[in-house]
C-alpha positions as CSV (number, residue, x, y, z in Angstrom):
1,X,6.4,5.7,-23.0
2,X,7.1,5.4,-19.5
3,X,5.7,6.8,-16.3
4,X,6.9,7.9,-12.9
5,X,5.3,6.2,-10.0
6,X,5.5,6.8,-5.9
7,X,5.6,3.7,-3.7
8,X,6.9,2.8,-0.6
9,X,9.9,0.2,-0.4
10,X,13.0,-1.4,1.5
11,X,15.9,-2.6,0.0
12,X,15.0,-5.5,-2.2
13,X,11.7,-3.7,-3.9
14,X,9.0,-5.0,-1.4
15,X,6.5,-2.4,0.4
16,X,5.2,-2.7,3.8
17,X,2.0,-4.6,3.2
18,X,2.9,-8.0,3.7
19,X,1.3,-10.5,5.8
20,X,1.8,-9.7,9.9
21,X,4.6,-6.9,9.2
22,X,2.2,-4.0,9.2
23,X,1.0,-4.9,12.7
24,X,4.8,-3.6,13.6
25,X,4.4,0.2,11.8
26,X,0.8,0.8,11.6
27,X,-1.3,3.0,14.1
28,X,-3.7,1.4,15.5
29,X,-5.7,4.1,16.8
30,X,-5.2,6.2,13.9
31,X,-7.2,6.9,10.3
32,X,-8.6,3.9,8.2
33,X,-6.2,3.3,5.5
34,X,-7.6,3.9,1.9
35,X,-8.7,0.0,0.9
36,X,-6.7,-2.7,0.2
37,X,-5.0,-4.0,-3.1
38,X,-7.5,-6.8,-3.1
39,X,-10.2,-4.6,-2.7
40,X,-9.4,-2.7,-5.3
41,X,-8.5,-5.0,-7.8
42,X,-9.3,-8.4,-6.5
43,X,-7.5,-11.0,-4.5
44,X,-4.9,-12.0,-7.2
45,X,-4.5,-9.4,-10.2
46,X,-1.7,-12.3,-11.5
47,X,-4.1,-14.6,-11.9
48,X,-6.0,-12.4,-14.6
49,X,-4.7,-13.8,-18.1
50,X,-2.8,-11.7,-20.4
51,X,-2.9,-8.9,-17.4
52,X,0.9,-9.3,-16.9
53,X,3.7,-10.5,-19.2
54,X,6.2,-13.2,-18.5
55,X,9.1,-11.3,-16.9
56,X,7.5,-8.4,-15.6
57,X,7.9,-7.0,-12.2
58,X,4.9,-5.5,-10.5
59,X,3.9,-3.4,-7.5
60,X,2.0,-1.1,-6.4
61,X,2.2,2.8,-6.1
62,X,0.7,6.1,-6.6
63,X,0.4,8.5,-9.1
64,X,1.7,11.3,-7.1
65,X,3.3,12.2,-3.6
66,X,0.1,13.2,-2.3
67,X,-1.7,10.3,-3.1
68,X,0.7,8.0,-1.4
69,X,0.6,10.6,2.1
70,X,-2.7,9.6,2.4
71,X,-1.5,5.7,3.3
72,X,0.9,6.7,5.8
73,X,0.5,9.4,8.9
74,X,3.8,11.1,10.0
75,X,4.3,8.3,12.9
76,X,3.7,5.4,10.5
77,X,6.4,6.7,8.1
78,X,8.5,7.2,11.2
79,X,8.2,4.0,11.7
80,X,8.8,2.9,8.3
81,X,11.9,5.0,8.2
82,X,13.2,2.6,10.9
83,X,13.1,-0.1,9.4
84,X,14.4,0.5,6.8
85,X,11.6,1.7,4.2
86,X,12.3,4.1,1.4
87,X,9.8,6.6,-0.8
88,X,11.3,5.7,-4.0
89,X,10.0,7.4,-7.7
90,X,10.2,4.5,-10.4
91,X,10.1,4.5,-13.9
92,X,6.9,2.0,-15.0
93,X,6.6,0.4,-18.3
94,X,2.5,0.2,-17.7
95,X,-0.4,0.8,-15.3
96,X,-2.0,-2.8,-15.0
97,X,-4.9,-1.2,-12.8
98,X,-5.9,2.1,-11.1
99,X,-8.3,3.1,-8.5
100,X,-8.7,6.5,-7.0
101,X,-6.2,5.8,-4.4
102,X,-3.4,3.5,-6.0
103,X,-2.1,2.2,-9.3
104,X,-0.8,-1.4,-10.0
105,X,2.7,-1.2,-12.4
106,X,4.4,-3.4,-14.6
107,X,7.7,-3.1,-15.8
108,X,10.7,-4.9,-17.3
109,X,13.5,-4.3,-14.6
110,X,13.0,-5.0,-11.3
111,X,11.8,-2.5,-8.7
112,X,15.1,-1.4,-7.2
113,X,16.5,-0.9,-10.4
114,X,16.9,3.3,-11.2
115,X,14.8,3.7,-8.1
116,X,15.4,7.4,-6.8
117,X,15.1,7.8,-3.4
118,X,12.2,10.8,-2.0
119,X,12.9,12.0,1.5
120,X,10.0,11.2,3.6
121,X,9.6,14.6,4.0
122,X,8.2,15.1,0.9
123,X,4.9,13.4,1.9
124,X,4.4,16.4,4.2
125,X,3.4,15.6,8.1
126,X,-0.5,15.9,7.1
127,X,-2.8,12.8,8.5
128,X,-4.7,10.6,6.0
């Protein structure tokens, strides 16, 4: 049975939160962001045995569309927009983890695959 799941991402399936990119889209004057994957789940959720299979893709996401508009205030998704970020609504095989503010998905295609883009708009132009 599979799932739908909210997540930001660009072209190639990878979201914003990688190492010294956010420091380009992020307001630095703005809300705390809810906490971090590692926070959440730990450092390294892949190094969990048995937690993923061989040939799985994995990200992370959110339940709904207003769970993920809490991660990104209007300027931030602006910004996103820009370069070239999508809201996308996948199809997950599995929920490998979940915390009140994000979900961590396995499935057997990769990311882009069947992803359906979500105007931006659809976050709403709230702040965290």
């Amino acid at each position: 049975m599979s799932m739908t799941v909210y997540r930001v991402q660009d072209h190639t399936g990878r979201g914003p939160w990688r190492p010294g990119f956010s420091r380009r889209w992020c307001d630095a004057d703005g809300a705390p962001h809810p906490p971090p994957f590692w926070e959440d789940f730990g450092w390294s959720m892949a190094s969990i045995p048995y937690r993923f299979f061989p040939g799985e893709y994995t990200g992370a996401g959110c339940r709904t569309l207003a769970q993920l508009a809490r991660w990104f205030t209007p300027r931030e998704r602006r910004a996103l927009d820009r370069y070239g970020y999508n809201v996308v609504a996948i199809e997950v095989d599995r929920i490998v983890g979940e915390s009140a503010t994000q979900v961590v998905v396995a499935r057997c295609r990769p990311l882009t695959d069947d992803a359906i883009v979500v105007p931006w708009s659809a976050l709403g132009d709230r702040e965290r």
